[in-house]
C-alpha positions in Angstrom: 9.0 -15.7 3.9 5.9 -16.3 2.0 2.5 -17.3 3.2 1.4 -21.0 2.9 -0.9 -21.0 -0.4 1.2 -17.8 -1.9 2.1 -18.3 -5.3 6.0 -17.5 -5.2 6.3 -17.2 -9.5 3.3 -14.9 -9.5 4.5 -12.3 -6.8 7.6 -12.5 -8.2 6.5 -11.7 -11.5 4.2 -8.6 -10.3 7.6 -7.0 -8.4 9.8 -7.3 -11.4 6.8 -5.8 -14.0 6.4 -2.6 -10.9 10.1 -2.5 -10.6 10.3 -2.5 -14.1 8.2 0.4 -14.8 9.6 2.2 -11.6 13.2 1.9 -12.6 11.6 3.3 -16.5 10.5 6.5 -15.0 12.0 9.6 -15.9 11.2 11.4 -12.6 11.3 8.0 -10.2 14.3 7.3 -8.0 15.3 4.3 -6.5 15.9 4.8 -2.8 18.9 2.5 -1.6 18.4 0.2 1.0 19.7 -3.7 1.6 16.5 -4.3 3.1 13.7 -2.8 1.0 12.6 -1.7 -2.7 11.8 2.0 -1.8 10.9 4.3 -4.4 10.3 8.0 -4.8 8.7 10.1 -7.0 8.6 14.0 -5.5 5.6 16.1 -6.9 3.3 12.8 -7.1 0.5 14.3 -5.7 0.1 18.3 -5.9 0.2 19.8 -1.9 -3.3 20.2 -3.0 -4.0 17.1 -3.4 -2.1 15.9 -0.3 -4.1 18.4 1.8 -7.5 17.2 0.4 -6.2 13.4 1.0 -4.9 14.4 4.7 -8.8 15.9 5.0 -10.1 12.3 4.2 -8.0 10.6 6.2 -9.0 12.3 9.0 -12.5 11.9 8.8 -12.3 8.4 9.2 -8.7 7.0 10.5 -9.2 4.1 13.1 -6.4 2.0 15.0 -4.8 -0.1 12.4 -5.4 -3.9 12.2 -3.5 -6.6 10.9 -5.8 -9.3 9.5 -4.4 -12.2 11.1 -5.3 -12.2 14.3 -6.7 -8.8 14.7 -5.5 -5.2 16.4 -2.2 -6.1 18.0 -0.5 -3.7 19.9 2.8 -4.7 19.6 2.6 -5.4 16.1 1.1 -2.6 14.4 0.4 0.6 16.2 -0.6 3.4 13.6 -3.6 4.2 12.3 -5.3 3.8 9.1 -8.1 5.2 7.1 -9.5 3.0 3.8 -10.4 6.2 1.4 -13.6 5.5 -0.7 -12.7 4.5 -4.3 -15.1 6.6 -6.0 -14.3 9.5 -4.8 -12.4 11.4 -7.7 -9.3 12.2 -6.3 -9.3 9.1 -4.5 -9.5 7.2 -7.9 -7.2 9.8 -9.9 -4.5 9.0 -7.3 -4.8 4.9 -7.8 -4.5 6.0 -11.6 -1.8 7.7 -11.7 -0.2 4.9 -9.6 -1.5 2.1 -12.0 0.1 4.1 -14.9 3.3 4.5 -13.1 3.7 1.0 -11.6 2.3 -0.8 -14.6 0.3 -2.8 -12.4 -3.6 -3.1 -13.3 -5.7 -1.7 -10.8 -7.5 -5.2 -10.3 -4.6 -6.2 -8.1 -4.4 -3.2 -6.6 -5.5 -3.0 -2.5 -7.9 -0.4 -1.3 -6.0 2.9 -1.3 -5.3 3.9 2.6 -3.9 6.5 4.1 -1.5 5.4 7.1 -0.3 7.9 10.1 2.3 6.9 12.3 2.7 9.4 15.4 6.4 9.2 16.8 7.0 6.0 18.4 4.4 3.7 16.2 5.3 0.8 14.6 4.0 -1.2 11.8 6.2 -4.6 11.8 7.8 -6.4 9.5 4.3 -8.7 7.1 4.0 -9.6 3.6 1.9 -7.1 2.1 -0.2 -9.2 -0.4 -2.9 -11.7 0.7 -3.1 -16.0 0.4 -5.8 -18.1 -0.6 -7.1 -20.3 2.5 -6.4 -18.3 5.2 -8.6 -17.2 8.1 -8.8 -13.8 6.9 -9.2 -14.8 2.9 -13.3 -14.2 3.6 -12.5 -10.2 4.8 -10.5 -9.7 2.1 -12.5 -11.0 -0.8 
């Protein structure tokens, strides 16, 4: 299901030029599923670095939101933190994930960090954002 004003040729084209790079990768694997493209890539991040991104996150993780409409809590439950793009690991991290999905950063979302305690949900949403719509303004 897309969103009315989504471009249907242009998302498509972004998903096969990550998959493409994804499925490329010497140390990426391909997680199978029926439902979702899930892939995984162990040693991404150093535990270093995931310790230093877990330290960030929790200096400023709020409720989650979904844009349309707001917090809704039986939509989306976890919580969220929007890390600051010009912090240096911050933007090494987006890098490394531009490199590896092939996908400039331009159309790239604000890195987050998401925790889910047992129990939380995030449901099922298109992750990319339409033109027109009520929450087009707090995106741009």
């Amino acid at each position: 299901m897309l969103l009315p004003g989504s471009d249907a040729d242009a998302i498509g084209r972004w998903g096969d030029i990550g998959r493409t790079s994804l499925d490329a990768a010497p140390k990426v694997t391909r997680i199978k599923t029926d439902v979702f493209e899930i892939y995984a890539m162990p040693g991404f991040v150093s535990a270093a670095e995931a310790a230093e991104l877990i330290a960030l996150i929790d200096t400023d993780v709020k409720p989650s939101l979904a844009l349309k409409g707001g917090q809704n809590a039986t939509h989306r439950t976890s919580e969220t933190c929007r890390l600051a793009a010009d912090n240096p690991l911050v933007k090494a991290v987006e890098q490394r994930m531009c490199a590896l999905t092939g996908i400039d950063n331009a159309f790239a979302e604000t890195v987050q960090g998401q925790r889910y305690s047992e129990g939380q949900r995030f449901g099922i949403h298109n992750d990319y954002f339409a033109a027109g719509q009520s929450y087009s303004q707090a995106v741009a």
